[in-house]
N, C-alpha and C positions, 0 to 999 in steps of 0.2 A: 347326080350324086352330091352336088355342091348346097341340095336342099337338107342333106343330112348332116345333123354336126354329132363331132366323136365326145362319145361318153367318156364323163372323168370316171378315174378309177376309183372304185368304193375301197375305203378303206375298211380293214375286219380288225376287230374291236378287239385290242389287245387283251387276252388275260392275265388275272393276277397275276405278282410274283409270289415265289413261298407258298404255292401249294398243294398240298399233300393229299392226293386224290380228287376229292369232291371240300375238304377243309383247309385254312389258312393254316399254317406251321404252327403258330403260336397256340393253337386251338388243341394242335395234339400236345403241345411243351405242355400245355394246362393239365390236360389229360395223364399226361405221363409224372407231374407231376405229384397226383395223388391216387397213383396205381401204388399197390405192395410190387417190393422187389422182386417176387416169384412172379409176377403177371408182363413184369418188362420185357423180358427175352421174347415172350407168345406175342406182346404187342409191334417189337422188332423185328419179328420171321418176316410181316405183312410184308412187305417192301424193302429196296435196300435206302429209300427215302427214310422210312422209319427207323432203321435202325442204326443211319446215318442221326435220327435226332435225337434217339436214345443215347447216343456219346455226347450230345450237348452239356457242356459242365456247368452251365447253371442250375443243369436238372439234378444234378450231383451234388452243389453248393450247398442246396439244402438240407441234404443228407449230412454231407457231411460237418456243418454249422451243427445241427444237433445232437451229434453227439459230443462237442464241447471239449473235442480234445485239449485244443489250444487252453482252453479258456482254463479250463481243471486242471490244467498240466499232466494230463491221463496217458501222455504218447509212451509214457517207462510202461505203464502197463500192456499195451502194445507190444515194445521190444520184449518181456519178458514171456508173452505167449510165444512170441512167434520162434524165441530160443528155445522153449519148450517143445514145440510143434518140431521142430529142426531137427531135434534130437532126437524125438520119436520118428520122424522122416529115415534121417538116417539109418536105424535101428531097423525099419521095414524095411530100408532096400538091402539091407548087407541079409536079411532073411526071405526076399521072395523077388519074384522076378520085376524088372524095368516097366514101369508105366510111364506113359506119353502125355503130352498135352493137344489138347484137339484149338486151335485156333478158328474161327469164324468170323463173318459180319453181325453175328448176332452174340455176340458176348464169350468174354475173355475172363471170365473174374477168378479163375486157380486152377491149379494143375488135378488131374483126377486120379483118386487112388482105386485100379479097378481091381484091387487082390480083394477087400473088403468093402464094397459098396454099400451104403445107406438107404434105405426105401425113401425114406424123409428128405430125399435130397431130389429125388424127381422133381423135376417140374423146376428148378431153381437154376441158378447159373451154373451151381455144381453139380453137374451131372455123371450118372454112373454109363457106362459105354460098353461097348464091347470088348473082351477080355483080347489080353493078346495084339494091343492097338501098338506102331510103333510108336517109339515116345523123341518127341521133338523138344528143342529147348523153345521155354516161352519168350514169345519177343519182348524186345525191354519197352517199357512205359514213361511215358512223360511226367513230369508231376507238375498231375491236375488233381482240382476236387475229384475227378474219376479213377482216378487211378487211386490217391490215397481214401478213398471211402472201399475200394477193390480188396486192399490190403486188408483194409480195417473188418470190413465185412468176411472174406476170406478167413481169418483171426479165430473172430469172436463166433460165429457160427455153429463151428463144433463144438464149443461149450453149452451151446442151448441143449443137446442131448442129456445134459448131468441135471437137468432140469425135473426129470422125467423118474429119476431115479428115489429112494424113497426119501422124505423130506428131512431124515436125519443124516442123513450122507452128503445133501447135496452140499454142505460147507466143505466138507474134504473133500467131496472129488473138482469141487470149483479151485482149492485150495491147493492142490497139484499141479496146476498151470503158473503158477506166481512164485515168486520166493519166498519162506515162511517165515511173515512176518502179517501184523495184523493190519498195518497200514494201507500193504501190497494188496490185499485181500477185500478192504475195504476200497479201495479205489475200482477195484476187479469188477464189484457187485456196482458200484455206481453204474460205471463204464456200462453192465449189461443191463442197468435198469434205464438209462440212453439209450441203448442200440434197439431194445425191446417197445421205443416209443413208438406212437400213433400216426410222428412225423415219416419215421423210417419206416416201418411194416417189412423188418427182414425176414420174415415166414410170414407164411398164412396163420398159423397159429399163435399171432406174437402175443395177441391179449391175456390168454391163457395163462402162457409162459409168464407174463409181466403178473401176474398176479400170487404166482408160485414163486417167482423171484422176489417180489413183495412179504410174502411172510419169511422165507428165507433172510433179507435186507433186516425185518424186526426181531427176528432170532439173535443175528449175529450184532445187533445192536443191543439187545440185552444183556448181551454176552459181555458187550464191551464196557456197560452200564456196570457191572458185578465187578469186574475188574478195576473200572475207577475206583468204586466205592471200596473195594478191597483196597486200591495204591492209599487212595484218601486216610484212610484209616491207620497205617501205616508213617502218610509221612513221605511216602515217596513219591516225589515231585514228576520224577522221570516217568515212573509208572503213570502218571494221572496223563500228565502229557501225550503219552504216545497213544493213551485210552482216547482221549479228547479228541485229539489231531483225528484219529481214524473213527471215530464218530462221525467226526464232520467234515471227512470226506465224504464217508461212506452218504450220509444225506445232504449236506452242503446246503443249504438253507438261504445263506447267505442274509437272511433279514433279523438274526438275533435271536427268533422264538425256534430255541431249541431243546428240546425236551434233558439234554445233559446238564449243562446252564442252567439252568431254573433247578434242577433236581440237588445240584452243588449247593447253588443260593437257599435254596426252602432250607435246607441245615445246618446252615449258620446261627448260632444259639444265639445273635445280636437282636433276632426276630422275636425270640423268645423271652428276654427279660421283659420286667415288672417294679422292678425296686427306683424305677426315675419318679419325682413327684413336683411335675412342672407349677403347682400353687406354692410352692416354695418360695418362687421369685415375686411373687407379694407378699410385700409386710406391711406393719403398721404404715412406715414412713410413705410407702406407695413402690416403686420399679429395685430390685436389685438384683441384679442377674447372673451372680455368683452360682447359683445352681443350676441354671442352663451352660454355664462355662463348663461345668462339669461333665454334664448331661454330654455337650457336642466334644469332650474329649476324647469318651467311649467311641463318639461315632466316627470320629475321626480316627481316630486307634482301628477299628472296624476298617475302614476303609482302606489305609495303611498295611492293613495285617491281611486281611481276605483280599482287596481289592489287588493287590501287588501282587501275589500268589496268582489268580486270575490271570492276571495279565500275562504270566509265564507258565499256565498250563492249559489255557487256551487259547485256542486260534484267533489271528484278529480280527477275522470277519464275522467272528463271532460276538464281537463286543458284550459279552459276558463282565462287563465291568461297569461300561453303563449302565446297562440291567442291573445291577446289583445296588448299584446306587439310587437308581431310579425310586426303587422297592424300597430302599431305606428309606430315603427321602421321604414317600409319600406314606411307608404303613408307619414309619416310626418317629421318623423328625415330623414329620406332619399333625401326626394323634400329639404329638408333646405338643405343639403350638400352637393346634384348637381348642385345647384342653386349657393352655395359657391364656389366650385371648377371649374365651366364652368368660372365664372370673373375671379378667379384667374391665372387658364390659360391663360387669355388674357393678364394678366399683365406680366408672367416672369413665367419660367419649376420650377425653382428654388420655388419658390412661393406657386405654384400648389402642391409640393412637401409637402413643409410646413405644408400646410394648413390640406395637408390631413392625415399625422400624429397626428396631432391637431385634427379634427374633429373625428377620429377613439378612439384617447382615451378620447374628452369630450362624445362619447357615449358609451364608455367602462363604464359611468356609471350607465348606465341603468341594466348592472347586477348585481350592488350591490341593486338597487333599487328595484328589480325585485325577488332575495332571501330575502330581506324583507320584503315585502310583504308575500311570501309563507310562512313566518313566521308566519301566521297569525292561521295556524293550523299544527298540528305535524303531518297529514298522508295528505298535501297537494300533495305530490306526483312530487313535482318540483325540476330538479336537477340544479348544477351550469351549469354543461355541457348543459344543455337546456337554461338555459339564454344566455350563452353564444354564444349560437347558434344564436341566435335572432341579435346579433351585426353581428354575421360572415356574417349570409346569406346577411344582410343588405349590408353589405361594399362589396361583391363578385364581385358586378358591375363595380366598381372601380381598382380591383385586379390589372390583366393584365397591362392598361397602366401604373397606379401607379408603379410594379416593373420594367418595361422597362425604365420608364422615371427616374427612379432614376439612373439606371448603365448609361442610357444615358449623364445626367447630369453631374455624378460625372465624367466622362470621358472627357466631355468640360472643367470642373473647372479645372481638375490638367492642361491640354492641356498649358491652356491658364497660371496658373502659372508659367510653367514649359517657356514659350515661352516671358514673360514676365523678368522672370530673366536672357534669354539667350539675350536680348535685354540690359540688365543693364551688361552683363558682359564686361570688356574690350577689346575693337578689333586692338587698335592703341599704337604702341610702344612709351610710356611714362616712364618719369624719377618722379616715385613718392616714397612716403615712405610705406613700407612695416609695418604694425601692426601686427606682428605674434600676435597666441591665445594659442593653447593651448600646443604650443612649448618652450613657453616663460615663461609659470609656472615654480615655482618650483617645481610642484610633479603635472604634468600631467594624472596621472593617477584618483590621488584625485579631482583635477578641473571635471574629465568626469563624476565620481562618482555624484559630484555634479549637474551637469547638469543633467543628468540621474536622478536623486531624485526628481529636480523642473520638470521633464516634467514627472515624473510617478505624481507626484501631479494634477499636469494639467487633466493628463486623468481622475482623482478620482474625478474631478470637476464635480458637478449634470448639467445634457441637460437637460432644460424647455421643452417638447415638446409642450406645450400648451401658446403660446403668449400672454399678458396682459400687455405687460407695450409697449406704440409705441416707445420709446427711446433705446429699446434696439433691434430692429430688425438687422438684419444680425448678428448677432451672429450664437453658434449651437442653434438656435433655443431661439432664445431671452436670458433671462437672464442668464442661464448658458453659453451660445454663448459668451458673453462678459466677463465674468470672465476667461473664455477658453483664449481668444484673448488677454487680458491682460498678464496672464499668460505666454502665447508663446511672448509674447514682451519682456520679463523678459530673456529668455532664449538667447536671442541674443548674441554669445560670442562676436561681435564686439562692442557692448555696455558696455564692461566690463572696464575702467578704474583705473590703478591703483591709489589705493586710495581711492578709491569713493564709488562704492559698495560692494565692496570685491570681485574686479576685479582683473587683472595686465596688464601691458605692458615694458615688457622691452624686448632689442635688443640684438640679439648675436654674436652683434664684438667688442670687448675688444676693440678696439681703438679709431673707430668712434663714439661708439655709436648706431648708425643707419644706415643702408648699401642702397644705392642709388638702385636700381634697372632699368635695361636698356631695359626691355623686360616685358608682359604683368604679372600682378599676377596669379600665377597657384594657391593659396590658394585660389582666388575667382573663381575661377571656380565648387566648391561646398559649399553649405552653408547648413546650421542648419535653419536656414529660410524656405528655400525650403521647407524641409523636414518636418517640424513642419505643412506648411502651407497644405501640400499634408497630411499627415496624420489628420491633425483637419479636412480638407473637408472628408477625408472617415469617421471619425469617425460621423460626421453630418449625410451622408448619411446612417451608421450602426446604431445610436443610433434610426431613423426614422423607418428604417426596423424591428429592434428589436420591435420595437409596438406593429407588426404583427406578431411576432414570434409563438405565438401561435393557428393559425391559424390551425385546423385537415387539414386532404384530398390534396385534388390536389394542394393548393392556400399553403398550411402548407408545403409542396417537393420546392414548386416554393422561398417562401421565405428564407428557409434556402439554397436555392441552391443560392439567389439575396445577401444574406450574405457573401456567400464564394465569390460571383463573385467580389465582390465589395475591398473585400482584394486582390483578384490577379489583381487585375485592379491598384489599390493602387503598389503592386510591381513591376509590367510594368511598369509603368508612372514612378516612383520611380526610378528606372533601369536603362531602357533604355532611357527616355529622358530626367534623370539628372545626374546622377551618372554614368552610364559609359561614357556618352558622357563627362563629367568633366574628366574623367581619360584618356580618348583618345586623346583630347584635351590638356590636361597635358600631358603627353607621347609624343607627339609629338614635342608642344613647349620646351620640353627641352632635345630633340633631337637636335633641334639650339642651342644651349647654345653653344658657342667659349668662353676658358676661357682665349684666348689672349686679347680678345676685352671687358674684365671687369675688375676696377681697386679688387684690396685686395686679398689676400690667402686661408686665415680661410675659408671662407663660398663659398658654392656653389649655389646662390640663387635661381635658380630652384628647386634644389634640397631640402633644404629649407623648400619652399613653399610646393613640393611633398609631403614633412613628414607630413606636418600640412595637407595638403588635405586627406592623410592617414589618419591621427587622427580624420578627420571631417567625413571620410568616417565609420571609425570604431565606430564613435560616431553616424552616419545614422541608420547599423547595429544593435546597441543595440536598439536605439528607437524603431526601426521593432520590435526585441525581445520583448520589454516589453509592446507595442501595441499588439500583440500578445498573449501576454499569460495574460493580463488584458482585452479584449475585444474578442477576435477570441477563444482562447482554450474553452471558456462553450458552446461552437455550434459543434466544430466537436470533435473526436479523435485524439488527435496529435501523438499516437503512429500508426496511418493506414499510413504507409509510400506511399500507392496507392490513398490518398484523395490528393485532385487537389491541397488547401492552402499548405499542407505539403509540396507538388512535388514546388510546385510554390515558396515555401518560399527558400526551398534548392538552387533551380536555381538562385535567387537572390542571396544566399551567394557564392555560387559557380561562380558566375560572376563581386561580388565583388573581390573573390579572384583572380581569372585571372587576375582582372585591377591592382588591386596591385602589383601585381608578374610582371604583363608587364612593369607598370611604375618603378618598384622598377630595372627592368633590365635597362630600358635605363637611369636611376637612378644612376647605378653605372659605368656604359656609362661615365658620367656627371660626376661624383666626379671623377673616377680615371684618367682622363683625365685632370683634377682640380690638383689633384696631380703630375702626369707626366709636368702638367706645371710648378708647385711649385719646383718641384727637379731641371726641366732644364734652371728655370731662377733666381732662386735662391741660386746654385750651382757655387761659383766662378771657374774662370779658373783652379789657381792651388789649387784649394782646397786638390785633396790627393796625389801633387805633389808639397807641400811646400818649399820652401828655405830650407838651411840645416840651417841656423840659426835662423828660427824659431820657437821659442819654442811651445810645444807639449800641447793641451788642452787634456786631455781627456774628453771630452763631445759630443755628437751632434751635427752634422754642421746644419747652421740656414736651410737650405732646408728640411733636415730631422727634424726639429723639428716643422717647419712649418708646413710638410706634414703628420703627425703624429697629430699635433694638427688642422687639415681641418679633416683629419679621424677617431679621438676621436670625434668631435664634432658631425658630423653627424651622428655618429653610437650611440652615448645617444638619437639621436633627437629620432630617430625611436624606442627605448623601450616604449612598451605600448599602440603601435599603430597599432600593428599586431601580429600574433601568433607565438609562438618561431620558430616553426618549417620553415617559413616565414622567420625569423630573423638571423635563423642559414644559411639557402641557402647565405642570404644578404652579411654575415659576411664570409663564406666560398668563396664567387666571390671577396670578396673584397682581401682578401688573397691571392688567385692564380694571379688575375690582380697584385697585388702592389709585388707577386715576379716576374714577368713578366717585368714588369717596374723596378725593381730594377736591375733585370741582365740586361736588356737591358742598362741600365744607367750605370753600372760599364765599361759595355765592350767599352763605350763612353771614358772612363777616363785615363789618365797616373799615375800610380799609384807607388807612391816610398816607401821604408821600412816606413818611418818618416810615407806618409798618409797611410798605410796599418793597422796602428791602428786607425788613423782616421774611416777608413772603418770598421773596427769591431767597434767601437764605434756604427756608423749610424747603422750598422746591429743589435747590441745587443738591439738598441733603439727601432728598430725596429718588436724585436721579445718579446719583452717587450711587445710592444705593441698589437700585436696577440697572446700572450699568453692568454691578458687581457682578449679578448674576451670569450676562453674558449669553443674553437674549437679545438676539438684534431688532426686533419688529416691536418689541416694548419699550428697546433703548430709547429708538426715535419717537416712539408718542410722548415719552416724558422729556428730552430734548424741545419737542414743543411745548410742553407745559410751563419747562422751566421758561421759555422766551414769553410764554403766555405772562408772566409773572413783571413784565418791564411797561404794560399797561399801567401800574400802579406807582411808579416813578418817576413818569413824562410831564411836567410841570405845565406846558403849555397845551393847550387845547385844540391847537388845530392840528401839531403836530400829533397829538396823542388821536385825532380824528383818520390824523395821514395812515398811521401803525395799523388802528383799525380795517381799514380799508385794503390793505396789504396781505391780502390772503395766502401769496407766497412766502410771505414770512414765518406760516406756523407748516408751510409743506403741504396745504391741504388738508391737516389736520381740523382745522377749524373755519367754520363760515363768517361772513363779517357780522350776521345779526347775533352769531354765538359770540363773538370778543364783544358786541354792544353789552350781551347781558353781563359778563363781567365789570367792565368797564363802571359798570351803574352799583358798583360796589365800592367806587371812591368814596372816601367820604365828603368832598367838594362838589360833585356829580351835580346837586343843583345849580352850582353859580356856571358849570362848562357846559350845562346839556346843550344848550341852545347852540353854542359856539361848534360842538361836536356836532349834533347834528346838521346845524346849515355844512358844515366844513364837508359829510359824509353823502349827503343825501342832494346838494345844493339848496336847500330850501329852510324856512321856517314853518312850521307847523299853525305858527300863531297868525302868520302874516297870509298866506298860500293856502289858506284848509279855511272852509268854511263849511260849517255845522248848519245844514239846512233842517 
């Protein structure tokens, strides 16, 4: 036996839980859930499983979710059957004998009356029985979806019999179960046009029934139609109301399209005038919109008068107000403002433009008129955001071209100013007088200040978008337009006289006076004009678009995108076809500049001119700025260095800069070249090879004071018309050039002990003068120069070999065969070579070298 081992126990393979026969539970809940209520009881008998799942209250939930007690607030029509029913209860027991209730597993849903049974009741939960049954009380009910769909159904049930009867009765005998009123009645018909649905299936016959109940529901809504339209007529508010209300129960719609509503609206005679005539509001002068004021008074009176009434005699969730505006909006304000803007196009873009900023905000008032109304009751149910809607949908049609033809336009306007001043600017070499601006201040910085204050003024000035006076057309937009364009006339620095408005003009040659000019002004090759005029045209086109700023959706993307476009359009135009082509332009022409072929020293009049177009440019710059951060920063992010105005505005200053630094180069082209003239013609013969008998100035030679005072002058002109970092490059080129020119100029010279303090003179004057500046890497090259200068008053010759030799004495600045070539500008140099170079090199050349 110890050869056989014991078998493990087999386990048997549990079955499902939950189920119902041969099916899973859920499979019957499916089932059960799209059987008619006559088939549940038969599908119940099967099992006491099954009709254990026929009590399951989700199967119920359904049921009773669709007929929408809760939601319609239908439960009064409930209690008022079921007092009816009560009463007739009553009434048959006090006249026949006690009938009983039969309790089961398979369904409980009301007590049976077996004095008069129904044939039509077979087969259903209410069933007819045997006469004579003893009658027990029903047991009480929990409340569940099953029980209150039990009640509900129980109810309503015996009123599908009045279904059957002829189709002119069926309102009265339905209308005997309710209180008599027409609301009661309409609620009634709801209620059975619910219980009669495809979700319930309370009979077998329910289609049928719902289709007789269907013409029945449009009867008595006709009915209630005749009676509006009678209160209407009348005057009586009350009457419309309770017509209304019980319409729309009676269908309940709840999306607005309801055949009473529209029937109200279609006869309002606001649809039917004629006598508006929107070319009114062009005249000769161009936009005046005195006849649209008119026009939207009606409509808004309209709104006020019908809309308000609306609101208090029908329902909210009928929004019969919106609707009504909606229709305004688009048959009536609409035709007026296509009909306006089709002439105005014909007349001018510019125009069309106008106009239709104008007409969008004279019916932007239709949503204050329109929350007034709603006003008319506290659960109207009306938001701003839906009035407002009412305008947007309106204007939608208009969108598109409206933002195209703005970038369009504002893109011809600048064109044509920008092509208009390049027409005005000078092309022919004339001898005129030069009016510097804002070089000529005393405190240039302060004058910009000021400008800058009057043109942020300018921008705080209110745009009219809505025209009314004909005298002020072409403005921005009428009357702020022309306080705008005043303003900007004000701003003109060549208007500024001194004396007069608290201008100046004065000149800066100490001698003349006034310095002749032989070659075109490079100060007019940009102006404040321009710039003023190019930014008032965008600001017109932006304050237009702002209208629409708040537009949602796709047309709300397009406008703040027509906003941004409209400023980089402005900086292009700006840019490139005035301001850098001014700077090119300028850079070039004073690239000609020959300062042999102009009389005077001091000034270098291109140069001059440059600084001030500098100052004009740097005074463009701010304007941008403060256009910018008054009108542009409330639309985008200015710290998103990846938004297009950000990238676009940079590129503009960054192309400012360039023209500066270009022109500031061939700038110093121009002066030091001013200066190498002033040293070489101004430099007498023997200046630092005087007579022995004549006595010793210690000062300055007039060349060097000259040259000194051309390069203090222009080096103040340029403070405050560009950035230090700018200024210091300026001052650091000017430096290396004027020691360039300076040695080159001594190695020109004969130079004896007596001018060799001459020479430290001009040198000390000179480092004086780059001290000033207060550049340190130029300070110390002229620090060595000026020591360079003590080579030419060392008397003795070995010492003066010693100095040479001394290459820590100039810092490294200079090599010893570079002080030799100096040195060979003594005018003694023959009688010390020999002495200087044995002293330098140990050697004689004459003695040591032999020429094979």
């Amino acid at each position: 036996m110890h050869k056989f081992k014991t078998l493990e126990p087999v386990r048997l393979q549990s079955l499902p839980k939950n189920i119902v026969g041969c099916l899973p539970s859920d499979l019957h809940l499916l089932v059960l859930h799209h059987l008619p209520i006559p088939d549940i009881p038969a599908y119940a008998r099967c099992s006491r499983a099954t009709a254990a799942l026929s009590h399951t209250d989700s199967l119920w939930r359904t049921r009773w979710s669709a007929l929408a007690i809760d939601k319609h607030n239908l439960s009064t029509v409930l209690d008022d059957i079921e007092s009816f029913q009560k009463g007739q209860v009553a009434a048959s027991k006090a006249a026949t004998p006690a009938t009983i209730s039969v309790d089961d597993d398979f369904g409980d849903f009301a007590t049976v009356d077996v004095v008069q049974p129904r044939a039509d009741e077979l087969g259903d939960f209410i069933g007819a029985f045997d006469a004579f049954v003893a009658v027990s009380p029903p047991p009480a009910l929990k409340d569940t979806f099953r029980s209150r769909y039990i009640r509900a159904h129980t109810l309503l049930k015996p009123l599908l019999r009045h279904l059957s009867v002829s189709p002119h009765l069926i309102l009265s005998e339905l209308a005997s179960h309710v209180p008599p009123s027409i609301r009661a009645q309409a609620k009634l018909l709801h209620l059975l046009s619910l219980f009669l649905s495809p979700i319930i299936k309370p009979v077998k016959r329910y289609d049928g029934l719902a289709l007789v109940l269907r013409a029945t529901m449009d009867r008595f809504d006709a009915n209630l139609l005749a009676a509006f339209d009678m209160a209407d007529g009348k005057g009586d508010e009350q009457g419309m109301r309770e017509a209304a209300e019980s319409s729309w129960d009676l269908r309940n719609y709840g999306d607005g399209d309801w055949e009473m509503g529209k029937v109200w609206a279609e006869k309002r005679e606001i649809f039917y005038q004629h006598g508006w005539k929107p070319l009114d509001n062009i005249t000769k002068e161009g936009l005046e919109f005195t006849p649209m004021d008119e026009f939207m008074n009606q409509i808004l009176g309209a709104i006020s008068d019908h809309g308000a009434r609306a609101v208090r005699i029908f329902p909210p969730g009928a929004q019969v107000l919106i609707a009504f505006a909606d229709r305004l909006a688009i048959e009536v304000v609409g035709e007026y403002i296509t009909a306006l803007l089709e002439r105005a196009r014909e007349v001018s873009t510019e125009m069309v433009l106008k106009a239709s900023a104008a007409c969008f905000r004279e019916s932007w008032k239709m949503v204050d008129a329109v929350m007034s109304a709603a006003g008319q009751r506290l659960d109207s149910g009306v938001t701003k955001t839906q009035a407002e809607d009412i305008v947007y949908r309106m204007f939608e049609v208009n969108m598109d071209e409206y933002l195209d033809e703005e970038v369009d336009c504002l893109k011809q306007i600048c064109d044509t100013i920008c092509k208009n001043w390049d027409k005005q600017v000078p092309t022919t070499t004339t001898t005129r007088d030069s009016t510097t601006r804002f070089l000529s201040s005393h405190n240039a910085a302060q004058e910009k200040r000021n400008v800058l204050t009057s043109f942020t003024n300018v921008l705080l000035l209110p745009v009219t978008i809505v025209p009314r006076t004909v005298n002020a057309v072409g403005g921005a937009l009428m009357t702020g337009g022309s306080a705008a364009v005043q303003g900007i006339a004000m701003l003109n620095p060549q208007r500024w006289v001194y004396g007069g408005t608290g201008g100046y003009e004065k000149s800066l040659l100490k001698d003349e006076g006034k310095f002749k000019l032989e070659m075109n002004q490079l100060d007019l090759l940009l102006s404040l004009d321009v710039a003023l005029e190019l930014i008032h045209a965008d600001r017109e086109a932006l304050k237009r678009v702002e209208t629409f700023v708040g537009y949602p959706g796709h047309y709300g993307h397009r406008v703040r995108d027509t906003v941004e476009e409209l400023f980089i359009l402005l900086l292009q135009i700006l840019g490139e076809g005035h301001v850098m082509k001014g700077f090119d332009l300028a850079t070039e022409r004073m690239r000609e500049y020959e300062p042999a072929e102009h009389g005077g020293t001091t000034d270098v009049a291109p140069l001059v001119q440059f600084f001030e177009l500098v100052h004009i440019g740097d005074m463009i710059q701010s304007m941008v700025q403060v256009y910018f951060d008054k009108e542009l920063a409330p639309h985008i992010d200015k710290t998103d260095f990846l938004n297009a105005v950000v990238r676009e505005k940079k590129r503009f200053e960054n192309a400012l800069d360039e023209c500066v630094a270009g022109g500031l180069n061939a700038g110093t082209d121009v002066l030091m070249n001013q200066v190498e003239h002033i040293i070489l013609t101004l430099t007498e013969p023997r200046e630092y090879y005087p007579p022995e008998d004549t006595p010793l100035e210690l000062g300055p030679t007039k060349a060097c004071r000259e040259a000194i005072g051309c390069l203090e002058t222009h080096c103040k002109l340029l403070k405050g018309s560009t950035s230090q970092e700018v200024l210091e490059v300026f001052y650091q080129e000017i430096g290396i050039r004027l020691i360039a020119i300076l040695q080159k100029h001594i190695k020109r010279q004969i130079i004896s002990l007596n001018g060799g303090f001459q020479v430290i003179a001009d040198l000390n004057t000179y480092h004086n003068f780059i001290s000033s500046l207060k550049v340190p890497s130029i300070a110390s090259d002229f620090s060595h120069l000026k020591m360079l200068g003590h080579v030419y008053v060392v008397e003795d010759a070995k010492d003066l070999a010693q100095i040479v030799r001394d290459v820590t004495r100039y810092g490294g600045a200079y090599r010893p065969e570079d002080i030799y070539e100096f040195v060979q500008r003594r005018s003694d140099w023959k009688k010390i070579e020999k002495t200087v170079d044995k002293t330098m090199y140990n050697l004689s050349f004459r003695e040591d070298c032999v020429i094979c």
